[in-house]
C-alpha positions in Angstrom: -261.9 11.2 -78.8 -259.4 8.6 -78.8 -262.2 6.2 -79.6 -263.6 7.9 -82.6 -259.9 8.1 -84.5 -260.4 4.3 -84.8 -264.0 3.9 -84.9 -265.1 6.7 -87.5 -263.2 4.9 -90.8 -265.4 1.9 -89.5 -268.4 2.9 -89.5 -267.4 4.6 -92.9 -266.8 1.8 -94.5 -270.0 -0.1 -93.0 -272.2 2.7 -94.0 -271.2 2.8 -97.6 -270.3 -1.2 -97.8 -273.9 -2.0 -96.7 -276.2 0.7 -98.7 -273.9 1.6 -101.7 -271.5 -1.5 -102.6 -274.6 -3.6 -102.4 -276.8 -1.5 -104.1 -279.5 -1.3 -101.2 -279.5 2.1 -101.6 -279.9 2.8 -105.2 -282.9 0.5 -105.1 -284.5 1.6 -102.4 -284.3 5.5 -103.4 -283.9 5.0 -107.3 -280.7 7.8 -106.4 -278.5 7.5 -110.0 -274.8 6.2 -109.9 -273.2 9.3 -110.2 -274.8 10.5 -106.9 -273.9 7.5 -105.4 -270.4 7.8 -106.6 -270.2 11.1 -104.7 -271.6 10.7 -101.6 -269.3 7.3 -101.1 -266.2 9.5 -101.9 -267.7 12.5 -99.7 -268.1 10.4 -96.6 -265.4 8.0 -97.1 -262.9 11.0 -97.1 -264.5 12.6 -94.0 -264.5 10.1 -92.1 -260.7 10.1 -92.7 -260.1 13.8 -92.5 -262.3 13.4 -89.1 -259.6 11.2 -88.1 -256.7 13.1 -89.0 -258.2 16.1 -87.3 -258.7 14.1 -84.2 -255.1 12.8 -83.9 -253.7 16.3 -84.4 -255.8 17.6 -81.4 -254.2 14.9 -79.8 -251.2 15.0 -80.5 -250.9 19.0 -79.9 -252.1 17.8 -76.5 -249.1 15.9 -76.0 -246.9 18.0 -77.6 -247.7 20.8 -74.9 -246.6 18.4 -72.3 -243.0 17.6 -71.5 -241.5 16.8 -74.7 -239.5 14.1 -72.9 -242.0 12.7 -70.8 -245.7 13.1 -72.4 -248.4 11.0 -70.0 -249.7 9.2 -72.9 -253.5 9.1 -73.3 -255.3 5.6 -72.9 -259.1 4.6 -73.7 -260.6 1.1 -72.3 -263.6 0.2 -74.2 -264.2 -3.5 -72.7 -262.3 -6.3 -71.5 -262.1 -8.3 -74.6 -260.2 -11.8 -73.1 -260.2 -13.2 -69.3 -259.2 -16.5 -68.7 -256.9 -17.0 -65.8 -254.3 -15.1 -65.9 -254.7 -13.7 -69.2 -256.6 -10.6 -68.9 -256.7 -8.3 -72.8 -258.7 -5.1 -73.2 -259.7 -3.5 -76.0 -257.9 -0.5 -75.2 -255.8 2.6 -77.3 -253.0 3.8 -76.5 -251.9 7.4 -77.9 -248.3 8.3 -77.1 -245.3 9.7 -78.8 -245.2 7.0 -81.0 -248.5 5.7 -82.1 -249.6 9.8 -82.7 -247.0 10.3 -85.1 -247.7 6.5 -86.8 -251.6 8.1 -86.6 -250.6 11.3 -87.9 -249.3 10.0 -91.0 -252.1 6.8 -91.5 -254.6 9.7 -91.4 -253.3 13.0 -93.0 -251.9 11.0 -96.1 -254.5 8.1 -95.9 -257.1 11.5 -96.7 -254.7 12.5 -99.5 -255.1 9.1 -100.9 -258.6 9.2 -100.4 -259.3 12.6 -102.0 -256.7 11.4 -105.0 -258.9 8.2 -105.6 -262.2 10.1 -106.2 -260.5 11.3 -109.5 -258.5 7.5 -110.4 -261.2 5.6 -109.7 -264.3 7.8 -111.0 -264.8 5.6 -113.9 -264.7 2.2 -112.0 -268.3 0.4 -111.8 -267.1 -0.5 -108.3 -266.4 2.2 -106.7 -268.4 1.9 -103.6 -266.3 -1.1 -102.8 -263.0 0.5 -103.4 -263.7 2.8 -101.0 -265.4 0.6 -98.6 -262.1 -1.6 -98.7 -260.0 1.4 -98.4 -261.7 2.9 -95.2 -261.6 -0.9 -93.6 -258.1 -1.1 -94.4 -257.5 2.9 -92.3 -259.1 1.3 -89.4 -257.1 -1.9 -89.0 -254.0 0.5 -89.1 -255.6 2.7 -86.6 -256.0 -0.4 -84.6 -252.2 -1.8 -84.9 -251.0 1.6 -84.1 -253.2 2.6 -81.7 -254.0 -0.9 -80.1 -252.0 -0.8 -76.0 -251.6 -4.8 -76.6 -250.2 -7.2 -78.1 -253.6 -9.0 -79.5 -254.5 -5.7 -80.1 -251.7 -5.2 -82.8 -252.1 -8.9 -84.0 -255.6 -8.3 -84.8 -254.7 -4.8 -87.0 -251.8 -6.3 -88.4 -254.4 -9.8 -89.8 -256.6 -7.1 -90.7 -254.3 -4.8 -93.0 -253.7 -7.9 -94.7 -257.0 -9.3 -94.9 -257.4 -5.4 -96.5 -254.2 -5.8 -98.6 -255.2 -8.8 -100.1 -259.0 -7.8 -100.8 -257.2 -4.7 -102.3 -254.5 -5.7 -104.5 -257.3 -8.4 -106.3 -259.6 -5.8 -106.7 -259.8 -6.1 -110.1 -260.2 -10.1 -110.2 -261.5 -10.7 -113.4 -257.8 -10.5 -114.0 -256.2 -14.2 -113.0 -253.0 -12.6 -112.6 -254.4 -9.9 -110.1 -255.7 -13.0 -108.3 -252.6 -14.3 -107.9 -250.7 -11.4 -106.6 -253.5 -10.9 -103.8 -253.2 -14.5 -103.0 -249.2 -14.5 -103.1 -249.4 -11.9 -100.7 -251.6 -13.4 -98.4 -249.7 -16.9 -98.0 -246.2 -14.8 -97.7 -247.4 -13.0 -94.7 -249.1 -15.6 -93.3 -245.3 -16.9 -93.3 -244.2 -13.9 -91.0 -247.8 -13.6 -89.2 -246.7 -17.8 -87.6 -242.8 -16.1 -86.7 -245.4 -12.8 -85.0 -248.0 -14.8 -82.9 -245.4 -17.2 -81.7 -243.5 -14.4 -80.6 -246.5 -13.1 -78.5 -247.4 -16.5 -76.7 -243.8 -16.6 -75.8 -243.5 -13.1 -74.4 -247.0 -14.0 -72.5 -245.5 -17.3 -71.2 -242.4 -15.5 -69.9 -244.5 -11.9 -68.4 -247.7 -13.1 -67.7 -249.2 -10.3 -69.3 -249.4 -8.9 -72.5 -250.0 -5.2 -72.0 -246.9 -3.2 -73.3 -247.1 -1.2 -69.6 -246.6 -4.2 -67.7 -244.6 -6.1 -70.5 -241.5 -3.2 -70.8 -241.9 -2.5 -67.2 -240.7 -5.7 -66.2 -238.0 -5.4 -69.3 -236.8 -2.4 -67.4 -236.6 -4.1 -64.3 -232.3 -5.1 -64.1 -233.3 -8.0 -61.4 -236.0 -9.5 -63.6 -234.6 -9.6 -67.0 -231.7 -11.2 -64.8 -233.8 -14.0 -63.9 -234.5 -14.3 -67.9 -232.2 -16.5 -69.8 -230.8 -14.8 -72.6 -231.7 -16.9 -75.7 -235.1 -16.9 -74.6 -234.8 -12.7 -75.3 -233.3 -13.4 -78.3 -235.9 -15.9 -79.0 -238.7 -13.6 -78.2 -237.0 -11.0 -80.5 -236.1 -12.8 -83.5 -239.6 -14.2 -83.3 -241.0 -11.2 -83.6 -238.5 -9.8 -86.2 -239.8 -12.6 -88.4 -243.7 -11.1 -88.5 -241.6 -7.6 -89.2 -240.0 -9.1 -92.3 -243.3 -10.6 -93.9 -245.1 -7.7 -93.5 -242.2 -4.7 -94.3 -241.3 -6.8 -97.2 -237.4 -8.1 -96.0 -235.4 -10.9 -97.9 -236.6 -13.2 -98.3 -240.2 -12.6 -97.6 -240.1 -9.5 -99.9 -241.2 -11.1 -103.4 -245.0 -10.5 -102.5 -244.7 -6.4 -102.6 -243.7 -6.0 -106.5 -246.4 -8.5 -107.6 -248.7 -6.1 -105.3 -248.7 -3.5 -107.9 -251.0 -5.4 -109.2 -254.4 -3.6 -107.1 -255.1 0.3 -108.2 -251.8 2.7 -107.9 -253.4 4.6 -105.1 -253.7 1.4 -103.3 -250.3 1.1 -103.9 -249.6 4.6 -102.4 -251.3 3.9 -99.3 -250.6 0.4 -98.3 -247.9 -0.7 -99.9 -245.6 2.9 -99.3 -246.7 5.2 -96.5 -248.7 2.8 -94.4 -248.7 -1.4 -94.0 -245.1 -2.0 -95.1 -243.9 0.2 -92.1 -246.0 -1.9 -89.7 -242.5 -3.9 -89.1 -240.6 -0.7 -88.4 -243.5 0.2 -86.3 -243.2 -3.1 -84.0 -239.5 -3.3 -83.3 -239.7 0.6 -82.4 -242.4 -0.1 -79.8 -240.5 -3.3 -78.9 -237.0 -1.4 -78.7 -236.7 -2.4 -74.8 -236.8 -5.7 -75.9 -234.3 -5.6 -78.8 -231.8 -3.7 -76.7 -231.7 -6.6 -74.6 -230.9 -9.0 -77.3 -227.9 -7.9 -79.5 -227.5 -11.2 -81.1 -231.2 -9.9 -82.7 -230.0 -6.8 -83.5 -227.6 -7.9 -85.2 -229.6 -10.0 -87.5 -232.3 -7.0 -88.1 -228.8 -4.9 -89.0 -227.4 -7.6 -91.0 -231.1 -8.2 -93.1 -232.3 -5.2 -93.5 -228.7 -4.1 -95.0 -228.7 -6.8 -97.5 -232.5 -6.0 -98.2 -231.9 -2.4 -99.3 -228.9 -3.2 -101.4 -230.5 -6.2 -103.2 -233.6 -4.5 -103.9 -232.1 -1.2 -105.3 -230.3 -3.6 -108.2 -232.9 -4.8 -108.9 -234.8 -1.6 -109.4 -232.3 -0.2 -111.6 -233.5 -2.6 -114.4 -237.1 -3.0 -114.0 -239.3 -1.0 -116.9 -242.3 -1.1 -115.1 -242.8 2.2 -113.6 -244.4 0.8 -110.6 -242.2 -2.0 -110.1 -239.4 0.0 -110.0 -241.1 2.1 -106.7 -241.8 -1.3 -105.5 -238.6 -2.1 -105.2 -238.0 1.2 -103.7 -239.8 0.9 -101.1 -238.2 -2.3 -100.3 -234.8 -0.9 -100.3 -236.1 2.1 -98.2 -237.7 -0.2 -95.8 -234.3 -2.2 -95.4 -232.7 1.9 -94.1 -235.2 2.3 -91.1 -234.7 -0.9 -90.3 -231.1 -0.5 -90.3 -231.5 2.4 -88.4 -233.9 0.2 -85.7 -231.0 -2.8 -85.3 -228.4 -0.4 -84.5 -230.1 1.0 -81.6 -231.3 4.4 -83.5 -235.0 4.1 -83.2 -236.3 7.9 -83.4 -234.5 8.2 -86.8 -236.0 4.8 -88.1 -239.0 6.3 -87.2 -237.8 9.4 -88.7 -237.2 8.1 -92.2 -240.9 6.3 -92.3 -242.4 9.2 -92.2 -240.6 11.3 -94.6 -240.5 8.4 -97.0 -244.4 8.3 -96.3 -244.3 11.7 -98.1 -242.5 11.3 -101.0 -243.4 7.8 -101.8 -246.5 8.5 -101.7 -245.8 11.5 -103.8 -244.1 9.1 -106.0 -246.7 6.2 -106.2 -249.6 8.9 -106.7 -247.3 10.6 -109.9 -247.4 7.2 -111.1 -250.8 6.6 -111.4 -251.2 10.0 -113.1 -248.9 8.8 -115.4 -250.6 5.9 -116.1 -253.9 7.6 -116.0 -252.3 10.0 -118.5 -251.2 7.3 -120.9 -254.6 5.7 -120.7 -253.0 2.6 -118.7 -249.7 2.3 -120.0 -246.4 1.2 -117.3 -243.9 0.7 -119.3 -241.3 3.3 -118.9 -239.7 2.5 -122.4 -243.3 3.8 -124.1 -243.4 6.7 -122.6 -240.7 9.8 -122.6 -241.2 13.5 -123.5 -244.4 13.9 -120.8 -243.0 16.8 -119.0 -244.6 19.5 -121.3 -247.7 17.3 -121.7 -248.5 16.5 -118.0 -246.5 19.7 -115.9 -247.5 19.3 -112.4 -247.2 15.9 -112.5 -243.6 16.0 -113.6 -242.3 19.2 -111.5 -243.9 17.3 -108.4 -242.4 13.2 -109.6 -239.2 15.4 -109.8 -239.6 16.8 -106.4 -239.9 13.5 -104.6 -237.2 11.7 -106.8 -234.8 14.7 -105.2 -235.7 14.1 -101.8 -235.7 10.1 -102.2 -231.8 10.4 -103.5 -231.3 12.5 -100.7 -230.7 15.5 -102.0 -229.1 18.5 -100.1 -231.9 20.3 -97.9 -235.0 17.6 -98.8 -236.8 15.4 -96.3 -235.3 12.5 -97.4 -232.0 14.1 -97.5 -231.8 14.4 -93.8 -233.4 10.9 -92.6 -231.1 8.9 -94.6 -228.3 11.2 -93.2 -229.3 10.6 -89.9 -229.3 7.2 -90.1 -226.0 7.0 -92.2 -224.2 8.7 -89.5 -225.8 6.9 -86.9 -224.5 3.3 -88.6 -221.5 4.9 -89.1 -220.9 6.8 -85.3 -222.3 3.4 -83.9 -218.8 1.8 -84.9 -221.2 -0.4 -87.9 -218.4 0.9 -90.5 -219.2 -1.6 -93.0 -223.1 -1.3 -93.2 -222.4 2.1 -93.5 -220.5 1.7 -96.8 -222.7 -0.5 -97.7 -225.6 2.6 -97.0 -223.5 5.0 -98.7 -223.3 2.4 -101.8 -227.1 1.7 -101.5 -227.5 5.3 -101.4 -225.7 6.2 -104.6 -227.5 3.1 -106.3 -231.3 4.4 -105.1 -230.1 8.4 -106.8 -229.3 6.5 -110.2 -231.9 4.2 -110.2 -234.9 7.1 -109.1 -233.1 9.6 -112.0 -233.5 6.8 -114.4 -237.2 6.6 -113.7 -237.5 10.4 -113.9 -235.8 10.9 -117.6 -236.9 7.4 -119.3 -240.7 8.9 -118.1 -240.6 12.8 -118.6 -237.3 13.8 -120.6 -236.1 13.4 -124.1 -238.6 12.4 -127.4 -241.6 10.6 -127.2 -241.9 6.9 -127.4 -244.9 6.5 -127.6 -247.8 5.5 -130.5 -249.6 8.3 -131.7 -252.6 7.3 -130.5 -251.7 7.5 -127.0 -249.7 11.1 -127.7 -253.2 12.2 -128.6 -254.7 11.1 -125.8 -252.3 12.6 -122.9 -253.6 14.7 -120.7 -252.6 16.1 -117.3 -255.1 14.7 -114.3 -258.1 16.4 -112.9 -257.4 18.5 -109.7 -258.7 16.4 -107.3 -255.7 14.5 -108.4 -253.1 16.8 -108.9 -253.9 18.7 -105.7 -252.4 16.2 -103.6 -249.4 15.9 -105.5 -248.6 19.3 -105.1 -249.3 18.7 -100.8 -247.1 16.0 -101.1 -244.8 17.4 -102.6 -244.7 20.5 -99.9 -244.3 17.8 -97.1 -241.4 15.9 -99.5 -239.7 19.6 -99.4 -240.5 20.6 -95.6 -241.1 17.5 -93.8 -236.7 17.2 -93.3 -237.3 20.2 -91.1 -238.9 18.1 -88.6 -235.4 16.5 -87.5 -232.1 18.9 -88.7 -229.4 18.0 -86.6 -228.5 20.2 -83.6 -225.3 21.3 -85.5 -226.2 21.4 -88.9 -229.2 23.5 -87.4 -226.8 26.1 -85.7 -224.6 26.3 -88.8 -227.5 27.6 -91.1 -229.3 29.9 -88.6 -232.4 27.0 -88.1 -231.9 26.8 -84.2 -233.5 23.3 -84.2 -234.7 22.6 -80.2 -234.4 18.9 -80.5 -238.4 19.1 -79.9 -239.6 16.1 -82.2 -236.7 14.0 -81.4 -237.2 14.4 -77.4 -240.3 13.7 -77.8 -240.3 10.4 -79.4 -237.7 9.5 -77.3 -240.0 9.6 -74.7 -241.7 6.3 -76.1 -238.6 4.3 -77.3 -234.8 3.9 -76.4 -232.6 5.1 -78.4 -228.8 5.4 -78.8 -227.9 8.6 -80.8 -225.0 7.4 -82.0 -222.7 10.5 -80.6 -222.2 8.7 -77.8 -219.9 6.6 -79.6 -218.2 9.7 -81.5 -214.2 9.6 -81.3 -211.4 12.0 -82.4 -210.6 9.4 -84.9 -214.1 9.6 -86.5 -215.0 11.7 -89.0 -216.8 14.6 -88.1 -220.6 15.6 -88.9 -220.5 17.7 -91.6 -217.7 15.2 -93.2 -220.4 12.2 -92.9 -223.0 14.9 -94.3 -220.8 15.3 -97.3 -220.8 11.6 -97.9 -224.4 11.5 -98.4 -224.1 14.5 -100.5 -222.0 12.9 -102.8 -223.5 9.7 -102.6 -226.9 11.6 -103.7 -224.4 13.7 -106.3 -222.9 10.7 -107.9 -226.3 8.7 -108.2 -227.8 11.5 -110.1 -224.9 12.7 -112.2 -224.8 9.1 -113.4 -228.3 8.5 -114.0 -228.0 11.9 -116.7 -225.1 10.7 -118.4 -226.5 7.0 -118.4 -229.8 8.6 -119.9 -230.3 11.7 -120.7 -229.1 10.7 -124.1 -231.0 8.2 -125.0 -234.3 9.7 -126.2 -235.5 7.5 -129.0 -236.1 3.8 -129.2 -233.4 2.2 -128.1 -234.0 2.8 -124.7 -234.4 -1.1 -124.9 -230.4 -1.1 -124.0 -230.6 -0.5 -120.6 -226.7 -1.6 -120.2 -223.8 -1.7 -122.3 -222.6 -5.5 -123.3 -219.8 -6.0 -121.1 -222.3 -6.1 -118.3 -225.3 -8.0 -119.7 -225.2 -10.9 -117.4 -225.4 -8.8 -114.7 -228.2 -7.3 -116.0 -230.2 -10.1 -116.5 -229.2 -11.2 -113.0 -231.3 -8.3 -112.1 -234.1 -8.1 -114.7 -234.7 -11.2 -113.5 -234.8 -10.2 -109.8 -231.4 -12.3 -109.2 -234.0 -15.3 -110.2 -235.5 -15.3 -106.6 -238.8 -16.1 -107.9 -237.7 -19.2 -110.2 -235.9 -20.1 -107.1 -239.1 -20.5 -105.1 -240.8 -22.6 -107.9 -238.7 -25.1 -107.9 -237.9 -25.4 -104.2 -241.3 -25.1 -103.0 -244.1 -24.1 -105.4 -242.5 -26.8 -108.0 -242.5 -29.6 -105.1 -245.6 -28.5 -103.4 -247.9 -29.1 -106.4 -245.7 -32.3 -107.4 -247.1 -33.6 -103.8 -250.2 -32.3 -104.1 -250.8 -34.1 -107.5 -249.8 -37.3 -106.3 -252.1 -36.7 -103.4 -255.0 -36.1 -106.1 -254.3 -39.1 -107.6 -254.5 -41.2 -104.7 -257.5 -39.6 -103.5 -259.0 -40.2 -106.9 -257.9 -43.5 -107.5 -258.3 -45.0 -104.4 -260.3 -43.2 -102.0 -263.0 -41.8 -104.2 -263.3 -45.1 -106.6 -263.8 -47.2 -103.1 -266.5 -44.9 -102.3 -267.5 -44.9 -105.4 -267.9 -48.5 -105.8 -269.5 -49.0 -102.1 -272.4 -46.6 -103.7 -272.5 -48.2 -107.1 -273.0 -51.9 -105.2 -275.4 -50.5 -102.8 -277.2 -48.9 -105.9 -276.8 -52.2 -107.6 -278.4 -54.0 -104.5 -281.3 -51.4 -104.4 -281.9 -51.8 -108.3 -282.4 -55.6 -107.9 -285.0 -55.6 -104.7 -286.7 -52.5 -106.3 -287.7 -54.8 -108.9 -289.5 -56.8 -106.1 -291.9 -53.8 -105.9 -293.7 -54.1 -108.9 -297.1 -52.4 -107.7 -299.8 -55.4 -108.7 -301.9 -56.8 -106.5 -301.9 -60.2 -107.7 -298.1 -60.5 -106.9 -298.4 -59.0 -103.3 -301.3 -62.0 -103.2 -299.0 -64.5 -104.4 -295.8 -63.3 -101.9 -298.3 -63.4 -98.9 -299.7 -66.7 -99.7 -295.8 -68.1 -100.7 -294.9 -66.4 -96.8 -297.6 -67.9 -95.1 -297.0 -71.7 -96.8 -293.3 -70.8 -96.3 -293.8 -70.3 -92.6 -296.7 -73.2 -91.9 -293.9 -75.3 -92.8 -291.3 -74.3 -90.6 -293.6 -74.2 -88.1 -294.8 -77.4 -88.8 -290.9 -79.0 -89.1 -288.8 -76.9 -86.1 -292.6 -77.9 -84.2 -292.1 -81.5 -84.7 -288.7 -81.7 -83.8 -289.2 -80.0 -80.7 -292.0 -82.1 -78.9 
């Protein structure tokens, strides 16, 4: 069972990448495009939804076990490497933490899925969209699921092999192109930090299996024996792979350009699924970070900067998805807050109720555009909540829960891991939470009314043409959107559960503790402290004051010029962050600028030098050749004359070197 989870997307994708994206199958039974069409979309989305269903059996397996210590459920298929010492399997692991990073790869990947049958209808390859998409589910599968460390190097290569193939889907574009190819080369940035990481943590255990790997973490006289930069080595290592491929300063400028591939691409890899891969490692590698607080510390002091830097520049951006790009950035820099100050579960937490409402969000976008037949710009559009209702009431939904408001998923992940910073003695990256928080309210509201409130902005042309998506688009919108209200349920406080009659057992929060350490942050509660429900009432009125001024910012502009994003007196600042604090530019000129400087030069001498000697070594031996080709003339009379010349020629050598030697 644990098998198929992984294996069904597979053989998905190589059923309808080798008869349908090719066209084998159309030839060979003349079946039209439009059947085609649907039975790529039907069997692509069950083989997901077969999945989904699998990991849910699974996990209710676990789940019926001891919450707090669940005997996780392994699958060998073959030994994959032996060589001395080295011994890797291809084997799954399914525990507390890889069923709920499978739960949401599968039960939103299938939302995604069903939603694309709708975006992508029109699109003369189709069959490859979805073949890509289903290859991309199975690489997840395998970095979640994988019990190794190859294991998770070889989903996490493969995601991006699937981003990239994904995001320049479309590459007639050049600029699509480029994003794809941006994105590769970033990562490949982290993926050196990653699988240096891994040989180092083989060279110091001898194995490579997380069983054998943490054991020996948890073993007081042999971590003694281990020098302690060498853990913080091995840590920061591995922190570096998280930051290419989460999307952390300063390996986060691939992700906006990303937006480039189809939205619902952008929903599933680039929201609910790869960019958490990061948050994903360091929570199964929590033994390891605990041991290294130097490498906590960094992760702390990154991902805070990360999700304050990218929610100013979000504030600005008119692109309505590059604005959730940068979201998701800032969002990914809270769970990994959460992960370098020791509060795994809720890092963990927050990834999955930001898989919901991102997703939500990135999926209402692409209705959007599909509704303004391909229009982003936010400063075009306006008025669309009449003309497009369930895509607005649901976009509004998730922007609630993603400014944390009260009683909203996101409303109590972001809590928790606000008042874990804070209980955790980290006052000032708590402020600076708080701050981010307030800035992610006004920047989300800003989206909302610019899109769906006030007068229309846009041609009439367009007007005429908005329309509000098919079902098989809007339907998971609305899911979403029930999982965006409902999914905060899964982790209410103890006491904030007592206080409003939800007698919350702690189940969830057990049991994923059961797969990674985790320090509560209670245990560092004092009298001088605030309380809970005074650090609840923070995040409330960080959410409050975010939204409040994200109305009165707004609300009143409803004609043209929207193009005013800021009043005067703060214009340089915002075209600090229009420009995404110049980060980009940056980049050129210290290495993109250089780079081709030295690679031109490079040309030059390999066209000037090395190719005209080579050159000229074939142009004299073609020269040569020429001249004793004329030699070769094809009469008789001449071969006569040579053969009589020869044999004179060598008579009288003969005759002199004959002489002189008697």
């Amino acid at each position: 069972m644990l098998a198929l989870i992984v294996l069904t997307p597979l053989a998905a994708a190589l059923f309808n990448g080798l008869f349908f994206a090719t066209g084998l199958c159309e030839k060979l039974t003349g079946t039209t495009r439009r059947t085609s069409d649907r039975i790529v979309g039907t069997v692509a989305c069950a083989a997901v939804l077969i999945s989904a269903l699998l990991s849910t059996r699974l996990f209710l397996d676990l789940l019926s076990q001891n919450p707090a210590g669940a005997d996780p459920i392994t699958t060998e298929l073959f030994t994959w490497m032996l060589s001395g010492t080295l011994s890797v399997s291809f084997e799954f692991l399914f525990d507390s933490l890889s069923a709920v990073m499978a739960l949401v790869v599968t039960w939103v990947g299938f939302l995604i899925h069903v939603y694309s049958i709708g975006y992508m209808h029109h699109d003369r390859c189709y069959a490859r969209y979805f073949t890509y998409l289903n290859i991309f589910v199975f690489f997840m599968l395998v970095l979640v699921l994988g019990n190794n460390f190859p294991m998770m190097f070889v989903g996490w290569e493969g995601v991006g092999l699937a981003s990239y193939l994904l995001i320049g889907f479309w590459y007639e574009e050049s600029s699509r192109v480029y994003a794809g190819r941006k994105a590769f080369i970033v990562n490949r940035i982290g993926d050196l930090g990653f699988i240096l990481g891994i040989f180092l943590i083989f060279t110091v255990f001898g194995s490579l299996n997380y069983q054998e790997v943490f054991s020996q973490l948890a073993d007081a006289d042999f971590v003694s024996g281990v020098s302690q930069p060498l853990i913080t080595a091995m840590a920061l290592l591995l922190f570096v792979g998280a930051v290419g491929k989460s999307a952390q300063f300063p390996l986060h400028v691939w992700l906006p350009d990303a937006m480039a591939g189809p939205t619902a691409v952008s929903a599933l890899i680039h929201a609910a699924t790869m960019v958490t891969a990061g948050v994903y490692m360091i929570s199964r590698c929590s033994a390891l970070f605990d041991l290294s607080p130097v490498a906590s510390n960094v992760v702390l002091i990154v991902a805070t900067f990360t999700a304050f830097f990218a929610a100013t520049i979000a504030i600005t951006q008119n692109d309505i998805k590059k604005v959730l790009a940068y979201s998701t950035v800032s969002q990914l820099g809270y769970m990994l807050m959460a992960a370098g100050a020791g509060a795994y579960v809720f890092s963990i937490f927050h990834l999955v109720t930001h898989a919901f409402f991102k997703a939500l969000l990135f999926l209402g976008a692409g209705s959007v555009i599909h509704a303004m037949s391909g229009e982003q710009d936010i400063r075009k559009m306006g008025g669309l909540r009449s003309m497009i209702p369930v895509t607005a009431v649901t976009f509004l939904v998730a922007t609630l829960a993603i400014s944390g408001f009260p009683l909203l998923s996101g409303f109590f992940s972001k809590d928790e891991i606000l008042a874990s910073l804070y209980n955790g003695g980290h006052t000032f990256f708590w402020v600076a939470g708080l701050f981010t928080a307030v800035l992610t309210a006004f920047y989300m509201t800003r989206l909302y009314i610019l899109t769906f409130e006030g007068s229309e902005r846009m041609d009439y042309m367009t007007k005429s043409r908005v329309h509000e998506s098919p079902s098989v688009m809007t339907l998971p919108l609305v899911v979403l959107a029930v999982l965006s209200v409902i999914g905060g349920l899964l982790g209410v406080p103890a006491f904030m559960g007592e206080s409003v009659g939800f007698h919350y057992t702690e189940l969830i929060k057990k049991f994923l503790s059961s797969s990674v350490v985790v320090h509560y942050g209670s245990e560092y509660l004092s009298p001088h402290h605030f309380g809970h429900w005074t650090l609840v009432g923070f995040s409330v009125l960080a959410a409050f004051v975010g939204i409040l001024g994200g109305i009165v910012v707004y609300y009143r502009r409803q004609k043209r010029e929207i193009t005013a994003d800021s009043c005067q007196a703060l214009e340089a600042a915002r075209r600090v962050s229009f420009n995404k604090w110049y980060l980009d530019e940056i980049y050129d000129a210290v290495f993109v600028s250089p780079f081709n400087y030295i690679s031109g030069l490079c040309s030059d001498f390999d066209r000037s030098f090395i190719d005209d000697a080579l050159d000229g070594l074939s142009n004299f031996i073609k020269n040569v050749a020429r001249r004793l080709s004329s030699l070769q003339s094809g009469l008789l009379r001449y071969y006569a004359a040579f053969m009589v010349g020869g044999i004179i020629v060598m008579i009288i050598l003969l005759f002199i070197y004959g002489s002189s030697v008697s």
